[in-house]
GUMI-115007 format. One record per residue (C-alpha): z, y, x; residue in three letters. Coordinates in steps of 0.1 Angstrom, whole numbers, plus 5000, padded with zeros to 4 digits. Layout:
REM residues N
ATOM  Z  Y  X  ALA
...
//
This chain:
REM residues 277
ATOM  5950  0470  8015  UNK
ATOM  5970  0502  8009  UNK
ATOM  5984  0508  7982  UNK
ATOM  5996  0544  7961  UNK
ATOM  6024  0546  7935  UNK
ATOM  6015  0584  7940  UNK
ATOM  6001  0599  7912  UNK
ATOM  5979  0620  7932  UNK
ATOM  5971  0606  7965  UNK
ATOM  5946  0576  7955  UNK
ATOM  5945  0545  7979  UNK
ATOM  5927  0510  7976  UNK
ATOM  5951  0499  7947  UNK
ATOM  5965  0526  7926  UNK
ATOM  5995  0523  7898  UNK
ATOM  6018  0544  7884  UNK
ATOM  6051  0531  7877  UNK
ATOM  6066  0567  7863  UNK
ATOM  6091  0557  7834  UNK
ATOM  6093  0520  7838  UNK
ATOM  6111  0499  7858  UNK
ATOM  6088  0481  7883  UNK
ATOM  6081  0443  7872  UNK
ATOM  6065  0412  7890  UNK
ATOM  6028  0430  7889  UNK
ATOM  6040  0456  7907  UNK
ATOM  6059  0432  7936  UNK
ATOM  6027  0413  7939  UNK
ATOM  6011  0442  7946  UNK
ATOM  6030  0453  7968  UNK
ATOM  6032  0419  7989  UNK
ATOM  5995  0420  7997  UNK
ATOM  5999  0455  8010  UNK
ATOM  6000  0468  8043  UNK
ATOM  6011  0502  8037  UNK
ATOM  6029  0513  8005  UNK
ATOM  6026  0552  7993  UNK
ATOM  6055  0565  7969  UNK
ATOM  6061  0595  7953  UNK
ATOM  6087  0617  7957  UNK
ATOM  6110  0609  7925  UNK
ATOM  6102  0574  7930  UNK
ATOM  6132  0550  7916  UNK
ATOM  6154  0534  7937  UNK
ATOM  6146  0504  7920  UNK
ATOM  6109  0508  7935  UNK
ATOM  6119  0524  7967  UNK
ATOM  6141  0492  7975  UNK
ATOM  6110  0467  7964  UNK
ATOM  6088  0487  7982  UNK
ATOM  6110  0484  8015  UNK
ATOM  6120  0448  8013  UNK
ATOM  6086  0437  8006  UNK
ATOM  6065  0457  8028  UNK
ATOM  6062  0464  8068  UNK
ATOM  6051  0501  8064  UNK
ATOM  6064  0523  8036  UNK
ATOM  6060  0565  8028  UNK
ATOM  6078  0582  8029  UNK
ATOM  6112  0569  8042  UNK
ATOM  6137  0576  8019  UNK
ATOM  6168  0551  8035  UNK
ATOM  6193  0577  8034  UNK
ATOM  6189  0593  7996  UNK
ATOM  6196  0558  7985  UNK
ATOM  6220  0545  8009  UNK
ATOM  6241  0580  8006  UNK
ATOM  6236  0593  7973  UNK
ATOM  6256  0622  7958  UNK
ATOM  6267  0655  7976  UNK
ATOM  6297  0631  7986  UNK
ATOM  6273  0609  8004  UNK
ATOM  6261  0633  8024  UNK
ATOM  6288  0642  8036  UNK
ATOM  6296  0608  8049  UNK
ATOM  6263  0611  8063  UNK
ATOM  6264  0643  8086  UNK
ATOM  6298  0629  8097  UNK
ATOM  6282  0596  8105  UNK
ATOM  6254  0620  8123  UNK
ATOM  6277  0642  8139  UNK
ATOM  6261  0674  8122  UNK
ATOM  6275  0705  8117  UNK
ATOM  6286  0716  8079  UNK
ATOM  6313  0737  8064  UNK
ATOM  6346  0728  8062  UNK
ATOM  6346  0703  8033  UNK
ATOM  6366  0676  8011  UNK
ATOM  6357  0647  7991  UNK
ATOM  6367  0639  7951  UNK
ATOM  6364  0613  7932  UNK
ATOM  6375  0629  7905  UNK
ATOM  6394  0652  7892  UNK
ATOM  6431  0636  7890  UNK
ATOM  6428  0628  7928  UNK
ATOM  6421  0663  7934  UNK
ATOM  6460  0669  7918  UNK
ATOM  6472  0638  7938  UNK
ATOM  6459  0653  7966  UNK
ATOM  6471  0684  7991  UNK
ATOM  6438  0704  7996  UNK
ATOM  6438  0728  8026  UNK
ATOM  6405  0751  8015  UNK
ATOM  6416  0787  8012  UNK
ATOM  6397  0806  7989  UNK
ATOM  6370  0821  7981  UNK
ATOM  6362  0785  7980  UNK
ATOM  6327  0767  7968  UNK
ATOM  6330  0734  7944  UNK
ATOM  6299  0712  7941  UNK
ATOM  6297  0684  7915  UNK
ATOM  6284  0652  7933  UNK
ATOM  6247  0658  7911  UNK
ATOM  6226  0683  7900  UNK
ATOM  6199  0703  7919  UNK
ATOM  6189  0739  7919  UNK
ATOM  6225  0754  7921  UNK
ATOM  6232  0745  7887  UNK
ATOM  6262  0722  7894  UNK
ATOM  6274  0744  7923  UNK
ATOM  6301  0772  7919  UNK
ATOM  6320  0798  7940  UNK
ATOM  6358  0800  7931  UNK
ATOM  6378  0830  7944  UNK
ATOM  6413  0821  7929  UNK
ATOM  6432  0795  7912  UNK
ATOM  6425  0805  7874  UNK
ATOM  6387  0802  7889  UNK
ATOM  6396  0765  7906  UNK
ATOM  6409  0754  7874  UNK
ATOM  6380  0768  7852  UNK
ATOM  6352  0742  7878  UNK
ATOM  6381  0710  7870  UNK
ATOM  6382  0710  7833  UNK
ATOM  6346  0715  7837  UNK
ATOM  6345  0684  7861  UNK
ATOM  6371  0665  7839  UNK
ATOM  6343  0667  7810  UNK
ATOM  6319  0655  7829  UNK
ATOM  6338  0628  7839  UNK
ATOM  6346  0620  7797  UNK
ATOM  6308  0612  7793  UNK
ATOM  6312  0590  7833  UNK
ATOM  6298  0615  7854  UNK
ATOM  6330  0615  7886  UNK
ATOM  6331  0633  7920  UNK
ATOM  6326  0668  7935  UNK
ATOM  6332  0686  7969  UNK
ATOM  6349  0714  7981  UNK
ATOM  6338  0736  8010  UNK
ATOM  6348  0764  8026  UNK
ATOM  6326  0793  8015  UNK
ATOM  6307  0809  8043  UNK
ATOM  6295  0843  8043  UNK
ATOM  6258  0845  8047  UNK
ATOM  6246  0878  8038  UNK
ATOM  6230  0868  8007  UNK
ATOM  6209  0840  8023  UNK
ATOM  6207  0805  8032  UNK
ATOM  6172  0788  8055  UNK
ATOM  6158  0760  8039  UNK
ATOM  6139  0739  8064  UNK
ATOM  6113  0714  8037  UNK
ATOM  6105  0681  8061  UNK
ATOM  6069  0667  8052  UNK
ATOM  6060  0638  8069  UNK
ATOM  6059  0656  8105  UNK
ATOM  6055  0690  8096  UNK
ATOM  6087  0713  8092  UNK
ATOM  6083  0745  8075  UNK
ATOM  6119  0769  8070  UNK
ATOM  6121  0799  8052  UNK
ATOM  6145  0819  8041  UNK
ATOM  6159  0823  8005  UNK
ATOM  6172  0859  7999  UNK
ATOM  6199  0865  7970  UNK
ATOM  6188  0893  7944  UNK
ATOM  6212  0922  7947  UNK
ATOM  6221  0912  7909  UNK
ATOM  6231  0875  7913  UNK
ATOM  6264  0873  7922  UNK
ATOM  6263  0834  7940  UNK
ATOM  6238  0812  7953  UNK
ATOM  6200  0817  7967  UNK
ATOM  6183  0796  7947  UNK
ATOM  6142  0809  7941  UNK
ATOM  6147  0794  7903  UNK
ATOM  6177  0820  7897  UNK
ATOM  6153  0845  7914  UNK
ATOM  6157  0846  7950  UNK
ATOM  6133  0856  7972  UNK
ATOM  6115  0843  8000  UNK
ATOM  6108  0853  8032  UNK
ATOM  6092  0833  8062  UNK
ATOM  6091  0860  8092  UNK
ATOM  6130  0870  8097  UNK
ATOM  6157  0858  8126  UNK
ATOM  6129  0835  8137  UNK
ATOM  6153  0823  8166  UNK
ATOM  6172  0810  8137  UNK
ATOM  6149  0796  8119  UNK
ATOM  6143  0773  8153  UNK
ATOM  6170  0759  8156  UNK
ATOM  6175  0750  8122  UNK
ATOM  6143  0732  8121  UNK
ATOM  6156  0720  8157  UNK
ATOM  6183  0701  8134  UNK
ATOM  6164  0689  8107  UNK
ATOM  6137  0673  8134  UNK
ATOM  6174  0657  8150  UNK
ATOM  6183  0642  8118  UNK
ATOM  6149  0627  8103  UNK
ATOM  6145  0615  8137  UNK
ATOM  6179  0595  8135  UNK
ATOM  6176  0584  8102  UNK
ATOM  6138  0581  8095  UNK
ATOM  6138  0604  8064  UNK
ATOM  6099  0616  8060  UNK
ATOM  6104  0640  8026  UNK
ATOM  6138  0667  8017  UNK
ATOM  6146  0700  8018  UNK
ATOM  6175  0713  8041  UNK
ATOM  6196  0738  8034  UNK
ATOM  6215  0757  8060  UNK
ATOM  6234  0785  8063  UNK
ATOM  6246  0809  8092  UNK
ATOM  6281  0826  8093  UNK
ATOM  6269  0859  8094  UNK
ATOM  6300  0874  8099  UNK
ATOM  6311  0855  8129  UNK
ATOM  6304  0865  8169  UNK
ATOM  6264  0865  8181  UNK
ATOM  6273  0830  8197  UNK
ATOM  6283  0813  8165  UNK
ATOM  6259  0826  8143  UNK
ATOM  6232  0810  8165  UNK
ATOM  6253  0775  8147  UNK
ATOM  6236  0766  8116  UNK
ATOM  6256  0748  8091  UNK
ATOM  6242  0723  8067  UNK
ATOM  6250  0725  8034  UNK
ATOM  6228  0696  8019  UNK
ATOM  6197  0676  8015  UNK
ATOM  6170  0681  7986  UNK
ATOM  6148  0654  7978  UNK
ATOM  6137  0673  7953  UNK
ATOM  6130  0708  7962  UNK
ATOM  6107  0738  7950  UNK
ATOM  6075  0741  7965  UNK
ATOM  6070  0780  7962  UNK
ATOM  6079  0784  7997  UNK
ATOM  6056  0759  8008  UNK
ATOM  6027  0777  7991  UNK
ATOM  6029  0765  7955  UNK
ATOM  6022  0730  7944  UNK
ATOM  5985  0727  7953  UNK
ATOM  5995  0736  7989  UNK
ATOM  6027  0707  7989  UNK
ATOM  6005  0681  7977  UNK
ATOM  5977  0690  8003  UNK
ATOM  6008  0689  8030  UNK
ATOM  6018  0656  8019  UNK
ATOM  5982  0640  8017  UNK
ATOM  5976  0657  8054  UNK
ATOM  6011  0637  8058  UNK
ATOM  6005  0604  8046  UNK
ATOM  5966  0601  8066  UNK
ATOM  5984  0610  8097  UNK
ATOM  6014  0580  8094  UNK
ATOM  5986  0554  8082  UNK
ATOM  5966  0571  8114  UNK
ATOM  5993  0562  8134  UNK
ATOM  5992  0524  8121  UNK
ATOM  5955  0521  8123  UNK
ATOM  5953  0520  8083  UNK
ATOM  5934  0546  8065  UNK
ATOM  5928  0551  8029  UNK
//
């Protein structure tokens, strides 16, 4: 029997478990099954049911849970060995003042949550440092603790996401409007472009494929970035900045398009285990 949590993709058994935690319905379910489909914002509550109960889960989200925050990752592409800018880890904002940081600026601060560049800043001086820390230090008032800081690379106004779905890897790159000052999200009005530096779009999706091969990880977005500025040799090194597990789909061809990807997907893993839907 396989069974969906997905709200689109129908299977033998089909529940949604959007909202609630999951209860003793749901691990019964989930016992008899021989494959277990999850959506994409699934809670980690389910995901860790799902995964201690059943042989065969999708998709394989082990390291979102295991190394959550943008201070996780980080833990994570050192564990990995992967290349990423220069970067240090806060817990919060008095052990940034008991520490000695060695980041020059322009420098780019990153609170340990938040998506879509929202929680991410660029900080070109101190009066600009201090600005992102009260900001952080409320935060922390209502228990929200931890941020990054990186050393910002110059990218000429882009960055290459690379989305992982299942086994397919599609990159792109997201192009900074000549009004927005920071960042490259599409939400803030980026644009996107799939046909430039295709030799670097390679080898970014070369180190994505690396990394969900080491880890398992069937479903996030990838950001990378290329120091533009540096010698033809070096800027053939993509950086990582971070992992999205949840990520806009307009590069992917709009929502109708992701959710054919990810039912394409999801036949070919329960192919691959001689289970169909």
């Amino acid at each position: 029997m396989i069974l969906s949590f997905h709200p689109i993709i129908e299977a033998h058994h089909n529940i949604l478990c959007a909202g609630r935690e999951p209860g003793d319905g749901d691990l019964a379910a989930i016992r008899q099954a021989a494959a277990v489909i999850l959506p994409q914002g699934c809670s980690e509550a389910l995901y860790r049911m799902a995964r201690h109960n059943c042989p065969h889960v999708f998709p394989n989200l082990d390291v979102r849970f295991d190394f959550p925050g943008k201070r996780g990752q980080i833990q994570l592409f050192d564990h990995l060995r992967m290349d990423y800018p220069v970067t240090e880890s806060y817990g919060s904002v008095a052990g940034y003042h008991q520490g000695k940081s060695t980041i020059s600026f322009p420098a780019v601060v990153k609170f340990d949550w938040g998506g879509q560049g929202e929680t991410v800043f660029k900080v070109s001086n101190a009066a600009e440092m201090d600005g992102v820390l009260q900001r952080a230090g409320e935060f922390e008032a209502t228990g929200q603790y931890g941020f990054i800081i990186q050393t910002f690379i110059p990218g000429r106004g882009r960055s290459l996401r690379v989305a992982a779905v299942g086994s397919r890897f599609i990159s792109y790159w997201r192009l900074q409007p000549e009004d927005m000052e920071f960042g490259t999200s599409v939400s803030h009005g980026a644009a996107i472009d799939h046909s430039s530096d295709l030799h670097l779009q390679e080898v970014a999706r070369a180190a994505a494929q690396c990394f969900c091969h080491q880890t398992g990880l069937q479903l996030a977005g990838f950001d990378f970035i290329f120091n533009e500025t540096a010698s033809d040799q070096e800027i053939i090194q993509p950086l990582l900045l971070e992992i999205n597990y949840f990520f806009g789909r307009s590069g992917l061809g709009g929502s109708e398009r992701y959710y054919d990807l990810v039912t394409e997907e999801v036949d070919k893993w329960l192919a691959g285990l001689s289970l169909y839907r």
